[in-house]
Jmol script that loads the backbone (N, CA, C; Angstrom):
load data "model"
ATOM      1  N   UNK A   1     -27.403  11.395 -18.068  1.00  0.00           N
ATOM      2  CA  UNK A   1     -26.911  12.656 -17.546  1.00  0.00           C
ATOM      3  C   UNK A   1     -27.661  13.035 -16.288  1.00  0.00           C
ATOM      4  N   UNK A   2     -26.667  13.920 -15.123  1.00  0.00           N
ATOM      5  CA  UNK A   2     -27.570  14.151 -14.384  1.00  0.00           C
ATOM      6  C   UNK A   2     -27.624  15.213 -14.626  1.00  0.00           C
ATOM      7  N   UNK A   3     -29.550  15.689 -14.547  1.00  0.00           N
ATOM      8  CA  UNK A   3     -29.698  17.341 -14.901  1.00  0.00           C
ATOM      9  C   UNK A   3     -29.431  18.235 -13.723  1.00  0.00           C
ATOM     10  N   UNK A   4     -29.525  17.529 -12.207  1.00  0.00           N
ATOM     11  CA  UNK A   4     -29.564  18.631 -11.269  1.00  0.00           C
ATOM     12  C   UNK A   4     -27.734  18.778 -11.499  1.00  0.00           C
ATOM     13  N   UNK A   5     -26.718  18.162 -11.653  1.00  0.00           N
ATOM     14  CA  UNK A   5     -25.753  18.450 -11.419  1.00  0.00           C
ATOM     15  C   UNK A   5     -25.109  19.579 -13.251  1.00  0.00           C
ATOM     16  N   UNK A   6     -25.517  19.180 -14.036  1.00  0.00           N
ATOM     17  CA  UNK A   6     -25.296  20.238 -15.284  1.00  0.00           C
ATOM     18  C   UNK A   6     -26.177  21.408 -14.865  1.00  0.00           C
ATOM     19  N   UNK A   7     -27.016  21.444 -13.784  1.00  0.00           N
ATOM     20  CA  UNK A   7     -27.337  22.761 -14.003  1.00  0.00           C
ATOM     21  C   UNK A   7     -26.539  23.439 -12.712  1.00  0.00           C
ATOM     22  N   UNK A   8     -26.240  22.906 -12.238  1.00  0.00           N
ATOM     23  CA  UNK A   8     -25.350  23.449 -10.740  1.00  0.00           C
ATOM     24  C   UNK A   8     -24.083  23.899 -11.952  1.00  0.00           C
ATOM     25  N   UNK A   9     -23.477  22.877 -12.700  1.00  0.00           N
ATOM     26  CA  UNK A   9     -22.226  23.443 -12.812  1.00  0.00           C
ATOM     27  C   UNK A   9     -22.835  24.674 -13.939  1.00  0.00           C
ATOM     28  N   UNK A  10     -23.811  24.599 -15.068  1.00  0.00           N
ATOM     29  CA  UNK A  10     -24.094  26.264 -15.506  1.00  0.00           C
ATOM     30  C   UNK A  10     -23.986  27.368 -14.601  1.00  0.00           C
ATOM     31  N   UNK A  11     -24.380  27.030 -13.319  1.00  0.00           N
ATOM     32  CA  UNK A  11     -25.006  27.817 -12.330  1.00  0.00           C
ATOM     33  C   UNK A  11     -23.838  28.927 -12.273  1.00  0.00           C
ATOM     34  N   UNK A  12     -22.540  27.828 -11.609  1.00  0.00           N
ATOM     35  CA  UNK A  12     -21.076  28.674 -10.861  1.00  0.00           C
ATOM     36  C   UNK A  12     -20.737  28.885 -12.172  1.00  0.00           C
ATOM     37  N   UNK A  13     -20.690  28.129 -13.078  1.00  0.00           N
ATOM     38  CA  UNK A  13     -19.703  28.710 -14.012  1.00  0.00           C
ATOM     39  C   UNK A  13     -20.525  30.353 -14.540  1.00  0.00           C
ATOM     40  N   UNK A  14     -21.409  30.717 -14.975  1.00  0.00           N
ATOM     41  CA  UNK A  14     -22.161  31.572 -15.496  1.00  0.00           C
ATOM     42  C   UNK A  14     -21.805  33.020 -13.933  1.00  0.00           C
ATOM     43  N   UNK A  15     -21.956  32.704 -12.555  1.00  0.00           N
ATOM     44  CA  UNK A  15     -21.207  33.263 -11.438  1.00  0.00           C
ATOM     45  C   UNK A  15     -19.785  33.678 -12.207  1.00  0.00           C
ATOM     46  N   UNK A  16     -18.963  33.013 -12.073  1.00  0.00           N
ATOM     47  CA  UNK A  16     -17.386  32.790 -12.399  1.00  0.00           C
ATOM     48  C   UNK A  16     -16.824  33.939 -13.451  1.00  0.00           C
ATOM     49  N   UNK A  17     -18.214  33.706 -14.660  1.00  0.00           N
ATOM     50  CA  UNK A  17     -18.030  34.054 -15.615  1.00  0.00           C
ATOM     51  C   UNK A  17     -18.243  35.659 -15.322  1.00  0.00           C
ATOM     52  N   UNK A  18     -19.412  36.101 -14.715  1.00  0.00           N
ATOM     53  CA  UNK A  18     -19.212  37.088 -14.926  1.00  0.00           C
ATOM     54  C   UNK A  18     -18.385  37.598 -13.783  1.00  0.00           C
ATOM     55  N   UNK A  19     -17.631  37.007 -12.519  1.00  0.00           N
ATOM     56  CA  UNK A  19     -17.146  37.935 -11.508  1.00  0.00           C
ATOM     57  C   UNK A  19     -15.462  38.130 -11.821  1.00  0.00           C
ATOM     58  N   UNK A  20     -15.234  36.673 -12.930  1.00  0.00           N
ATOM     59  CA  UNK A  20     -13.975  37.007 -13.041  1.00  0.00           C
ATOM     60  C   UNK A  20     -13.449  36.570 -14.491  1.00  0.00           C
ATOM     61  N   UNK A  21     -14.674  36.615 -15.422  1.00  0.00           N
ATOM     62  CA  UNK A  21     -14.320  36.072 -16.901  1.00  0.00           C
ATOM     63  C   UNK A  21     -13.597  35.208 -17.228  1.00  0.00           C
ATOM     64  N   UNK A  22     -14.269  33.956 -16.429  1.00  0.00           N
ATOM     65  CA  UNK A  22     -14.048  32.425 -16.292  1.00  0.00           C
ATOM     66  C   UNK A  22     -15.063  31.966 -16.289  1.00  0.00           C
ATOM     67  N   UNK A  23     -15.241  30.688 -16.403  1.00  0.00           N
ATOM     68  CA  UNK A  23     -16.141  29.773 -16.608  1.00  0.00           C
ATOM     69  C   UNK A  23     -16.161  28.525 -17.441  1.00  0.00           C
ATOM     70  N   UNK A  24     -16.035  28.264 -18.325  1.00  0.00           N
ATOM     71  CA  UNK A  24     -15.942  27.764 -19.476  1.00  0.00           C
ATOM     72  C   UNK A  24     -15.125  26.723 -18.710  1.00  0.00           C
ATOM     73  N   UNK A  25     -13.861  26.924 -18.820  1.00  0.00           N
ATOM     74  CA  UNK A  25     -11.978  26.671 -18.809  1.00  0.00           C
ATOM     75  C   UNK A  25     -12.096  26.287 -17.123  1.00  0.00           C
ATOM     76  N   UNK A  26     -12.367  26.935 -16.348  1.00  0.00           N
ATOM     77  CA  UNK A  26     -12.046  26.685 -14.981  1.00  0.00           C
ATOM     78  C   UNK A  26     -13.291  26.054 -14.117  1.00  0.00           C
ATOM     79  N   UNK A  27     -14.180  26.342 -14.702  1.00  0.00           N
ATOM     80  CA  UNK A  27     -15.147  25.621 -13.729  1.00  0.00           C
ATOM     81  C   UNK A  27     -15.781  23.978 -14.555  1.00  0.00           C
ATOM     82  N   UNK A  28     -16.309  24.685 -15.970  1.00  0.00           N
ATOM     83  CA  UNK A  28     -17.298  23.744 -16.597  1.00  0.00           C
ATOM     84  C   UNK A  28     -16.356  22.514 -16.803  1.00  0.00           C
ATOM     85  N   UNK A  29     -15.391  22.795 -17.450  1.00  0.00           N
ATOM     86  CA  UNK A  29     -14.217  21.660 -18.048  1.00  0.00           C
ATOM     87  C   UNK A  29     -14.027  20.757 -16.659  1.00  0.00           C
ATOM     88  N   UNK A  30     -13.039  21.370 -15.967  1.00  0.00           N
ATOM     89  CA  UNK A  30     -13.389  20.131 -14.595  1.00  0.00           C
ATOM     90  C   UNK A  30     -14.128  19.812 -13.944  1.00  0.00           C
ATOM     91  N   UNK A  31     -15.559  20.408 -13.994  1.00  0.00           N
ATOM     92  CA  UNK A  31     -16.781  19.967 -13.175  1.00  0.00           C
ATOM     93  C   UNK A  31     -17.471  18.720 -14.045  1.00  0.00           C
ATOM     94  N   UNK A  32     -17.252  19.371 -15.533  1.00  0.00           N
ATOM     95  CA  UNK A  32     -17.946  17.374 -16.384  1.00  0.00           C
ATOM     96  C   UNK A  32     -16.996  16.520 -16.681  1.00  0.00           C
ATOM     97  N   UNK A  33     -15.247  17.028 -16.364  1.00  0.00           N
ATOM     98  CA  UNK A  33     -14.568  15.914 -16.361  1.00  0.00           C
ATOM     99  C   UNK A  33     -14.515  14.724 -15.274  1.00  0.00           C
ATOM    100  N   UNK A  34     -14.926  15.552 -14.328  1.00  0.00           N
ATOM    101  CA  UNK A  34     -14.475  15.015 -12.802  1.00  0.00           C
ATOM    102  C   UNK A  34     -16.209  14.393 -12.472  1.00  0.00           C
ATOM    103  N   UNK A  35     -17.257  14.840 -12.768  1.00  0.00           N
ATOM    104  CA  UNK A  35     -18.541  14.284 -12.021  1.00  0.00           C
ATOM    105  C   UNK A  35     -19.297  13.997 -13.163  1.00  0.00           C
ATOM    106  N   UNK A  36     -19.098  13.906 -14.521  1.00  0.00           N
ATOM    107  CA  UNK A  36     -19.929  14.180 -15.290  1.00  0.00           C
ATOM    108  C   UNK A  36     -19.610  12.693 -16.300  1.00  0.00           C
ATOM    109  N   UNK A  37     -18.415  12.789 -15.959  1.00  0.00           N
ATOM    110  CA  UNK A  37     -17.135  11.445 -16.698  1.00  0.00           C
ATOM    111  C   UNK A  37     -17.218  12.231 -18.085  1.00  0.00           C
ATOM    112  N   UNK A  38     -17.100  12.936 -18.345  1.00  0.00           N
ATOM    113  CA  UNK A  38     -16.935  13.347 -19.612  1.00  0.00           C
ATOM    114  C   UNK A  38     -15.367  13.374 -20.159  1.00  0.00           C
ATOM    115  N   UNK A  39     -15.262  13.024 -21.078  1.00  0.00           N
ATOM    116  CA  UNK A  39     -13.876  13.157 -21.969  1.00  0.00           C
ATOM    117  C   UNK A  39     -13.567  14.477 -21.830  1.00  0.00           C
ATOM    118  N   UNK A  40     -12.370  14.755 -21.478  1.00  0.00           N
ATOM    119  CA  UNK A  40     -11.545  16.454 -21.997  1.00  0.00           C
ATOM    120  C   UNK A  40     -12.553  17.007 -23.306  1.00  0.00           C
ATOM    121  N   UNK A  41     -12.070  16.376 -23.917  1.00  0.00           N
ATOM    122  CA  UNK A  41     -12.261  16.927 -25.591  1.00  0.00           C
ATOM    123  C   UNK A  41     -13.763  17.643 -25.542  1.00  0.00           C
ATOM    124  N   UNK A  42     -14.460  16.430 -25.167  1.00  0.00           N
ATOM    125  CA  UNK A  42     -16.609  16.749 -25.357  1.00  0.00           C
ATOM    126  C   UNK A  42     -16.305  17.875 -23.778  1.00  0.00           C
ATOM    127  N   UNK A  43     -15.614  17.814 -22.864  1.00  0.00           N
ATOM    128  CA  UNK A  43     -15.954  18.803 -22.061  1.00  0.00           C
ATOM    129  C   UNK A  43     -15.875  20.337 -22.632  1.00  0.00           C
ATOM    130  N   UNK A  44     -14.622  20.308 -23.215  1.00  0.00           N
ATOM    131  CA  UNK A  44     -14.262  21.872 -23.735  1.00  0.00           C
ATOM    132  C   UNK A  44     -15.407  21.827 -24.917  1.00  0.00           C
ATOM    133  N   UNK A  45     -15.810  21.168 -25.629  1.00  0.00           N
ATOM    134  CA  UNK A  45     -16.305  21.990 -27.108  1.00  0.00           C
ATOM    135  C   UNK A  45     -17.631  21.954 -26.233  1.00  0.00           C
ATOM    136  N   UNK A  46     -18.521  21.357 -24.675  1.00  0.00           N
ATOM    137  CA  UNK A  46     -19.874  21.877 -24.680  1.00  0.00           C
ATOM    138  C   UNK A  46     -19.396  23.131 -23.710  1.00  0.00           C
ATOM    139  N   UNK A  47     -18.060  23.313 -22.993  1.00  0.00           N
ATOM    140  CA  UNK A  47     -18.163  24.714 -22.721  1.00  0.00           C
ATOM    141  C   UNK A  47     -17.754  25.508 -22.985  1.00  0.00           C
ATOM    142  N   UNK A  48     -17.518  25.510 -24.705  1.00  0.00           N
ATOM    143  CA  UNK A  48     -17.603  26.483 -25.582  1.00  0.00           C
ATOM    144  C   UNK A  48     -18.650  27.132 -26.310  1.00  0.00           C
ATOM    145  N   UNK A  49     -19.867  26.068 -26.123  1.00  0.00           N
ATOM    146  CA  UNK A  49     -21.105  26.203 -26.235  1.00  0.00           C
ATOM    147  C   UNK A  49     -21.882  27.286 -25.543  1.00  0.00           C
ATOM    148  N   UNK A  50     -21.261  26.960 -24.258  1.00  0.00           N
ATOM    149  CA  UNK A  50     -22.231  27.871 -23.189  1.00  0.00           C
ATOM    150  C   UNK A  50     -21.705  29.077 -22.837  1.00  0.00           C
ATOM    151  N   UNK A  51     -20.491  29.018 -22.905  1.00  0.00           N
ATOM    152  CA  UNK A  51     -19.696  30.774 -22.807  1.00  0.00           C
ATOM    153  C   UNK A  51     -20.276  31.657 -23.833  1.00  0.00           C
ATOM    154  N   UNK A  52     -20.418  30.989 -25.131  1.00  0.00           N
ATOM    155  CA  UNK A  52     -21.126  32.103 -26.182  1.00  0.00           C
ATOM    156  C   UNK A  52     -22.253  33.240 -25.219  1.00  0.00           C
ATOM    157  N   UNK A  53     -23.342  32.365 -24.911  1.00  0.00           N
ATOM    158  CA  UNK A  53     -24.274  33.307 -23.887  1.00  0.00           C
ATOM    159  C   UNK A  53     -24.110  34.236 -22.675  1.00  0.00           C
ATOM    160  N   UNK A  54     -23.024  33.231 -22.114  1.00  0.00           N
ATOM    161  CA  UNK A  54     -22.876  33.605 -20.960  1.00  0.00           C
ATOM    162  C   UNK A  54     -22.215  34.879 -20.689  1.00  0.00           C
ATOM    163  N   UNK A  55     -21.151  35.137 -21.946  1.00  0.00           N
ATOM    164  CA  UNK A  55     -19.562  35.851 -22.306  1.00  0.00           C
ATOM    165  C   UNK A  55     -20.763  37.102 -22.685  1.00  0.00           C
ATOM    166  N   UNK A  56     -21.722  36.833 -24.009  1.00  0.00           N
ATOM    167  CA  UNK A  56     -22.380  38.456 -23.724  1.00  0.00           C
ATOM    168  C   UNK A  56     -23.286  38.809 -22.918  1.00  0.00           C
ATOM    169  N   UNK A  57     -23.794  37.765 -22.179  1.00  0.00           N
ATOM    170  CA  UNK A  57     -24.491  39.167 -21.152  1.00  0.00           C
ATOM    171  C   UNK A  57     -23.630  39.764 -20.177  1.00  0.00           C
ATOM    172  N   UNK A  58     -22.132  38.870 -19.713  1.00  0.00           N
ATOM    173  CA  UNK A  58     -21.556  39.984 -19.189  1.00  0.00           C
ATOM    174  C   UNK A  58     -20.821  40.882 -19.895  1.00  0.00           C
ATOM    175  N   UNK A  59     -20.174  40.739 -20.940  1.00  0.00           N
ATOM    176  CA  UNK A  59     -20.057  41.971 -21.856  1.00  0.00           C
ATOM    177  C   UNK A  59     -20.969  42.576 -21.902  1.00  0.00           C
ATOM    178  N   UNK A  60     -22.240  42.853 -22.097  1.00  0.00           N
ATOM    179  CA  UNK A  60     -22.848  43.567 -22.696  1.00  0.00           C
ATOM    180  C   UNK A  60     -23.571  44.660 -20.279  1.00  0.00           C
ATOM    181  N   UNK A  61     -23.179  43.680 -19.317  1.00  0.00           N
ATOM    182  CA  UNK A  61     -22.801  44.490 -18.543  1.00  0.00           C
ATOM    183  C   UNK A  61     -21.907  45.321 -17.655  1.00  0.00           C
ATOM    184  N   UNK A  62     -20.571  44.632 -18.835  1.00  0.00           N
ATOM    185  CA  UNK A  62     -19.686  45.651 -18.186  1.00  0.00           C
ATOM    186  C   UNK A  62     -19.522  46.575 -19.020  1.00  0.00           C
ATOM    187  N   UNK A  63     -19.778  46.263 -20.120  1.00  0.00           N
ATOM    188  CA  UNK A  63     -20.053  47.691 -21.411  1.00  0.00           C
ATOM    189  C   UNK A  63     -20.990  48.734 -20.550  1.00  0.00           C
ATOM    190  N   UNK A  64     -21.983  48.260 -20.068  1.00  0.00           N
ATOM    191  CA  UNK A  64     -23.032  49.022 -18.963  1.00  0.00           C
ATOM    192  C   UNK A  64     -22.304  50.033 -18.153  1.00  0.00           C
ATOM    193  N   UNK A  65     -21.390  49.489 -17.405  1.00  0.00           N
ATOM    194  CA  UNK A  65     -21.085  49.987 -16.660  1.00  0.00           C
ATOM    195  C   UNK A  65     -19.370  50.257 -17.027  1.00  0.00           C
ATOM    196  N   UNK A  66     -19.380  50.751 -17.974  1.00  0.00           N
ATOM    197  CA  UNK A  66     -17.836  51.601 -18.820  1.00  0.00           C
ATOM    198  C   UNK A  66     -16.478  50.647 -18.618  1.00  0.00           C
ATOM    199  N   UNK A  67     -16.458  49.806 -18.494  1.00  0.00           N
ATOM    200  CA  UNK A  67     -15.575  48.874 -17.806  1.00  0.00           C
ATOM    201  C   UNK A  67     -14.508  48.459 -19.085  1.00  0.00           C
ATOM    202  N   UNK A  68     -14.920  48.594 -20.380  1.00  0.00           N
ATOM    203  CA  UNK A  68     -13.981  48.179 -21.313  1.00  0.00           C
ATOM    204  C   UNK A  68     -13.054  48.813 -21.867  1.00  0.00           C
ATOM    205  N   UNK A  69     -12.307  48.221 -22.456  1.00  0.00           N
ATOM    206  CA  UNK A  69     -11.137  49.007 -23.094  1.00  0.00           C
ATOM    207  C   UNK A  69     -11.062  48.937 -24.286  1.00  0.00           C
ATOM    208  N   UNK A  70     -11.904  48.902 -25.121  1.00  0.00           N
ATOM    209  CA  UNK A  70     -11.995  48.881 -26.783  1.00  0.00           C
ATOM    210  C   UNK A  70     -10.826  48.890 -27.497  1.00  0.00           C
ATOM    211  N   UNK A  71      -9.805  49.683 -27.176  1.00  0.00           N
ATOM    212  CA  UNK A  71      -8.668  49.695 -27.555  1.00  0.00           C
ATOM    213  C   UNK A  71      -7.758  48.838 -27.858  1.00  0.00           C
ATOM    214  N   UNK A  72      -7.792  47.751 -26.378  1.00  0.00           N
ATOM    215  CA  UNK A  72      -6.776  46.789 -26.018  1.00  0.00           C
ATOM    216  C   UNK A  72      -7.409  45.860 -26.634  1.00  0.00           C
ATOM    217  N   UNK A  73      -8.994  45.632 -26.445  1.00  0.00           N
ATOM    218  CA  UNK A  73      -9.623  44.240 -27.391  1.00  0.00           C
ATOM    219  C   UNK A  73      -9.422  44.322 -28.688  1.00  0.00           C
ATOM    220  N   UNK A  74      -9.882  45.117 -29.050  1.00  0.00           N
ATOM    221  CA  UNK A  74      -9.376  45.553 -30.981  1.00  0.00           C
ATOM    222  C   UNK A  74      -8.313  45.134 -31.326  1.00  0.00           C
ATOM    223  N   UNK A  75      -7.040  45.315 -30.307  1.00  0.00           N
ATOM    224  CA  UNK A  75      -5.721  45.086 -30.559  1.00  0.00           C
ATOM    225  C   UNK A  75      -5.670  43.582 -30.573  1.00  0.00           C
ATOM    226  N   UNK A  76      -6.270  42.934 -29.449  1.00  0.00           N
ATOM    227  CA  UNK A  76      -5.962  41.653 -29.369  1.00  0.00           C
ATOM    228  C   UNK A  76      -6.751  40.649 -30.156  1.00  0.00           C
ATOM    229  N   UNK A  77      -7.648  40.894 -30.674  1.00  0.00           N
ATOM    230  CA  UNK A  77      -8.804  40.087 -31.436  1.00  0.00           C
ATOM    231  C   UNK A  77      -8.063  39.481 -32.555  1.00  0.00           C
ATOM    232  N   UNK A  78      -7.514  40.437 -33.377  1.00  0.00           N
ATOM    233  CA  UNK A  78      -6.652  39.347 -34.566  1.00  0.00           C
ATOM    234  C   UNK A  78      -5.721  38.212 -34.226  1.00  0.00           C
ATOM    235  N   UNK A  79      -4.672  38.512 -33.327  1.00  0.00           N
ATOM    236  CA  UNK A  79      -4.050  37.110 -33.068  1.00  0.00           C
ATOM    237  C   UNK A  79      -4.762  35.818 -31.901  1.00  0.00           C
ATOM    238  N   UNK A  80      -5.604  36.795 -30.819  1.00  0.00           N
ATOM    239  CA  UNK A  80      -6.214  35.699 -29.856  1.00  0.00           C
ATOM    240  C   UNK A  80      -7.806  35.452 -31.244  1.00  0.00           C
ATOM    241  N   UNK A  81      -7.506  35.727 -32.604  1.00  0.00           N
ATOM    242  CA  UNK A  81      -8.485  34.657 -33.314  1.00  0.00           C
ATOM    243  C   UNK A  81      -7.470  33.460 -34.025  1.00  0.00           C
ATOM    244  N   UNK A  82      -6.013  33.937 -34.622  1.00  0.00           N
ATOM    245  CA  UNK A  82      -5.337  33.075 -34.633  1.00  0.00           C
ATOM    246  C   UNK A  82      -4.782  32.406 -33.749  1.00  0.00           C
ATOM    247  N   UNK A  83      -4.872  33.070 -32.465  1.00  0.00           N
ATOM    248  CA  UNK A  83      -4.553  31.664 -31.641  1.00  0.00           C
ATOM    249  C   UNK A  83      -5.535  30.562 -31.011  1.00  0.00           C
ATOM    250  N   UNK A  84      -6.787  31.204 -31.347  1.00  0.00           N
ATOM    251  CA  UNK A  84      -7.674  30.006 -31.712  1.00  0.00           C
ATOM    252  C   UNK A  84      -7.509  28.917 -32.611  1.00  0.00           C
ATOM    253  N   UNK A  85      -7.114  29.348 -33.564  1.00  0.00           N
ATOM    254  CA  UNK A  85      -6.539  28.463 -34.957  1.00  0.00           C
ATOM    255  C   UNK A  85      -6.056  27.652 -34.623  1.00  0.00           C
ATOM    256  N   UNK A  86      -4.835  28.003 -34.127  1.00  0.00           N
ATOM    257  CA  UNK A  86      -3.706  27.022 -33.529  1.00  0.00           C
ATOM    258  C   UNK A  86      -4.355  26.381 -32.606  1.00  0.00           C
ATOM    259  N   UNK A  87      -4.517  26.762 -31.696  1.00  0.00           N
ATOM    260  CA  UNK A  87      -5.314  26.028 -30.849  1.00  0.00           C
ATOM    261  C   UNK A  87      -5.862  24.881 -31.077  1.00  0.00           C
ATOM    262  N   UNK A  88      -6.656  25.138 -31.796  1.00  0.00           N
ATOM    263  CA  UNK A  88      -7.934  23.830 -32.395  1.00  0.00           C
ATOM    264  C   UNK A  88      -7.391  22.889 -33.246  1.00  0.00           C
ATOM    265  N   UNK A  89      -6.166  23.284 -33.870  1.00  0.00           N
ATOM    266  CA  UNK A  89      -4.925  22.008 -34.760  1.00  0.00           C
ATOM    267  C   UNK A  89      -4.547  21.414 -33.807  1.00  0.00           C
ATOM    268  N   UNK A  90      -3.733  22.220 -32.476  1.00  0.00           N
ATOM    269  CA  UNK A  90      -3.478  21.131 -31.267  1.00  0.00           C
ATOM    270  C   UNK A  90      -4.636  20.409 -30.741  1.00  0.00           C
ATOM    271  N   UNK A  91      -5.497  20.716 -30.788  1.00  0.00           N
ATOM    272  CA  UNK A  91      -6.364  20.098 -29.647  1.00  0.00           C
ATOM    273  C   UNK A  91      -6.431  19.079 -30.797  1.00  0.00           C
ATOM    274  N   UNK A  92      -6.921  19.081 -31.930  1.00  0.00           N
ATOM    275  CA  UNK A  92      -6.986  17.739 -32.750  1.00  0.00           C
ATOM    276  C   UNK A  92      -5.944  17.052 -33.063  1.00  0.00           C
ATOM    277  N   UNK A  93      -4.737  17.417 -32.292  1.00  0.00           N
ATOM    278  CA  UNK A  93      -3.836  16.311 -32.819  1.00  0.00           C
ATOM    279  C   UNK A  93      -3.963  15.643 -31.660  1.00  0.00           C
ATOM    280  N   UNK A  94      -3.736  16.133 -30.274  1.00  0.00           N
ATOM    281  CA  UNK A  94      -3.749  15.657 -29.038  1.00  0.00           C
ATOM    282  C   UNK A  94      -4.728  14.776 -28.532  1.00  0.00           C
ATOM    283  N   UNK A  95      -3.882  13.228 -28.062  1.00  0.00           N
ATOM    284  CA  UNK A  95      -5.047  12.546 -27.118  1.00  0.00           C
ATOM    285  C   UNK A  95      -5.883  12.838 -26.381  1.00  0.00           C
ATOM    286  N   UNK A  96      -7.305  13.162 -25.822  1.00  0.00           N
ATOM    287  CA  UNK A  96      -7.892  13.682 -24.578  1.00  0.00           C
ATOM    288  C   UNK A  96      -7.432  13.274 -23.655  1.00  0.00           C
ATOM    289  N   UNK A  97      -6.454  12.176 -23.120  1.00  0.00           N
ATOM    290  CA  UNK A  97      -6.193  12.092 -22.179  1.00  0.00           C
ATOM    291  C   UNK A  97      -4.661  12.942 -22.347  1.00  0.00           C
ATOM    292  N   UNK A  98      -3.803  13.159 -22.815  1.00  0.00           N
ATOM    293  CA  UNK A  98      -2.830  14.567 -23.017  1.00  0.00           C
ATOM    294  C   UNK A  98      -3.060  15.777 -22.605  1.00  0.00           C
ATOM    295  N   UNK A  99      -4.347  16.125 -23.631  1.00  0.00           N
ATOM    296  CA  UNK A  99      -5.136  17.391 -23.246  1.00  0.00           C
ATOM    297  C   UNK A  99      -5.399  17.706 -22.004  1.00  0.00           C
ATOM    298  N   UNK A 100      -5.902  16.534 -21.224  1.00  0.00           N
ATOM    299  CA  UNK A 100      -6.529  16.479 -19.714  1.00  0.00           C
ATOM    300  C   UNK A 100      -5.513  17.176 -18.848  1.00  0.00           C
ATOM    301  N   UNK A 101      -4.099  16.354 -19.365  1.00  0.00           N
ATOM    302  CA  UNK A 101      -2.697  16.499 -18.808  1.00  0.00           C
ATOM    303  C   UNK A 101      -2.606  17.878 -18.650  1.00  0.00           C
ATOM    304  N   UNK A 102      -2.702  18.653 -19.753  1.00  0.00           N
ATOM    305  CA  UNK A 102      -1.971  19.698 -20.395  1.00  0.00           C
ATOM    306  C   UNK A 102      -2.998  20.910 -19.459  1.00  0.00           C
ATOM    307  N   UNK A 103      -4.062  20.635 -19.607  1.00  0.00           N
ATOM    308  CA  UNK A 103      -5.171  21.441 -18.752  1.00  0.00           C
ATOM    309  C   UNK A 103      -4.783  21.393 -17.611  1.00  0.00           C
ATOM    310  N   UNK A 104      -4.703  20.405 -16.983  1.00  0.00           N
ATOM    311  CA  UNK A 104      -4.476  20.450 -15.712  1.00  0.00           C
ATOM    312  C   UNK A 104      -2.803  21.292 -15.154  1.00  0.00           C
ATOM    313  N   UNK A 105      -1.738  20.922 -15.819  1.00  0.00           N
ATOM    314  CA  UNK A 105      -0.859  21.574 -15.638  1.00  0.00           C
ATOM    315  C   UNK A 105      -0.779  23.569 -15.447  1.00  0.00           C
ATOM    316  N   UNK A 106      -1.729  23.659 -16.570  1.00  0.00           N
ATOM    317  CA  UNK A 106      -1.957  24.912 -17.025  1.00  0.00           C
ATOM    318  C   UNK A 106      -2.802  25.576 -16.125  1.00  0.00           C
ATOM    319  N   UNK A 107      -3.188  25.029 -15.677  1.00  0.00           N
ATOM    320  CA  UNK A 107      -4.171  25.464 -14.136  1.00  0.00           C
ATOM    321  C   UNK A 107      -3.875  25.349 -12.701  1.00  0.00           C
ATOM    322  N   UNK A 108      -2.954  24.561 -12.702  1.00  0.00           N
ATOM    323  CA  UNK A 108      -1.879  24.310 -11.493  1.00  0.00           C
ATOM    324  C   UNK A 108      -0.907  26.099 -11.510  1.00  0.00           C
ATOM    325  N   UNK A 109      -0.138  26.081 -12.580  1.00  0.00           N
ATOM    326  CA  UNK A 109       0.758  27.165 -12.745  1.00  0.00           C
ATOM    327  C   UNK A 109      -0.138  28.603 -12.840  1.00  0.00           C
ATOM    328  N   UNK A 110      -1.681  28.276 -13.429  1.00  0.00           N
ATOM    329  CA  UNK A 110      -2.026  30.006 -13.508  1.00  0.00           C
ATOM    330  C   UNK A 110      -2.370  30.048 -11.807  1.00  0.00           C
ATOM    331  N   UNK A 111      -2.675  29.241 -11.053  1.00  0.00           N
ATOM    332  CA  UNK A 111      -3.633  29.501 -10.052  1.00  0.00           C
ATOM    333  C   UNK A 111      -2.152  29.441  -8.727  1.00  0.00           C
ATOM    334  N   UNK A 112      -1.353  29.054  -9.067  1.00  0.00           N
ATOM    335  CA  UNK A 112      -0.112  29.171  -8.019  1.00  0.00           C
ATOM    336  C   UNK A 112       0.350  30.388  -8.247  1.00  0.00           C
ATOM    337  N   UNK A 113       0.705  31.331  -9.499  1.00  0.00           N
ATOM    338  CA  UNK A 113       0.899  32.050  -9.722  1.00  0.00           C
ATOM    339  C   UNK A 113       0.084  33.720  -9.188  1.00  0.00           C
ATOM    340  N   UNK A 114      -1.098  33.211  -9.574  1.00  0.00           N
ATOM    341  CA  UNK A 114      -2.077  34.104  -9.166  1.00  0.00           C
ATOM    342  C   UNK A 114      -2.311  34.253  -7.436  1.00  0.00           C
ATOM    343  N   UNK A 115      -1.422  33.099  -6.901  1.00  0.00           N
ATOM    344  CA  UNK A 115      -1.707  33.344  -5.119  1.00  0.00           C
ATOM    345  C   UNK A 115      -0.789  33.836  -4.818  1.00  0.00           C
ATOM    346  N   UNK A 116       1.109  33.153  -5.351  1.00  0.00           N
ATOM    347  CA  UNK A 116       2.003  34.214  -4.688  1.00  0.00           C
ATOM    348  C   UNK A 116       2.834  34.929  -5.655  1.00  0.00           C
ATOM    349  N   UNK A 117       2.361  34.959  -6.677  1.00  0.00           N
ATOM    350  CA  UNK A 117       2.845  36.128  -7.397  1.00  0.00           C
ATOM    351  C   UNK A 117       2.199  37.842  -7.379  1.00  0.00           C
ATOM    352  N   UNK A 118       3.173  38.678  -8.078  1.00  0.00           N
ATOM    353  CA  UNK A 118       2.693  39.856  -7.618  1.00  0.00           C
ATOM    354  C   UNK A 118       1.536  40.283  -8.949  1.00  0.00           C
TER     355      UNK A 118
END
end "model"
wireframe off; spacefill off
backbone 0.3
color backbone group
């Protein structure tokens, strides 16, 4: 492994994470797929690892600074925990090289979307 380059990608992703509650998914996943040679699969479950930390200290500073909506998370926590569920049945049925597919598609369409959509 190289350590200077896993700590560069903690670096942006942990940035990412807190400027736009990303990281994990958009930075870490293709930064050890692409330089790291890591499999899809071992990429997502170690940056599921590292969002745990990363996810509360910025929760715990945008809670700081009144930024949440308790309301809307409460609401959404029961099914975005079952759609974890699901989730994790697909990901184990799916080849990593599928997955890779499927990621990548899914990031093509949020990030085209997000430039010329309203």
């Amino acid at each position: 492994m190289n350590l200077i380059l896993i700590l560069v990608i903690g670096f942006f992703s942990g940035i990412t994470n807190a400027l736009f509650g990303v990281g994990g998914g958009v930075v870490m996943v293709p930064a050890m797929t692409l330089l790291l040679a890591y499999d899809t699969k071992r990429a997502v479950a170690t940056s599921l690892l590292v969002i745990i930390p990363t996810s509360l200290i910025s929760v715990a500073q945008k809670w700081k600074g009144g930024l949440m909506d308790w309301n809307a998370a409460l609401q959404m926590m029961p099914l975005a925990i079952l759609g974890s569920l699901v989730g994790q049945w697909i990901f184990n049925k799916l080849p990593a090289s599928d997955l890779k597919r499927v990621f990548g598609g899914f990031m093509l369409l949020v990030g085209v979307r997000m430039l010329f959509g309203k």
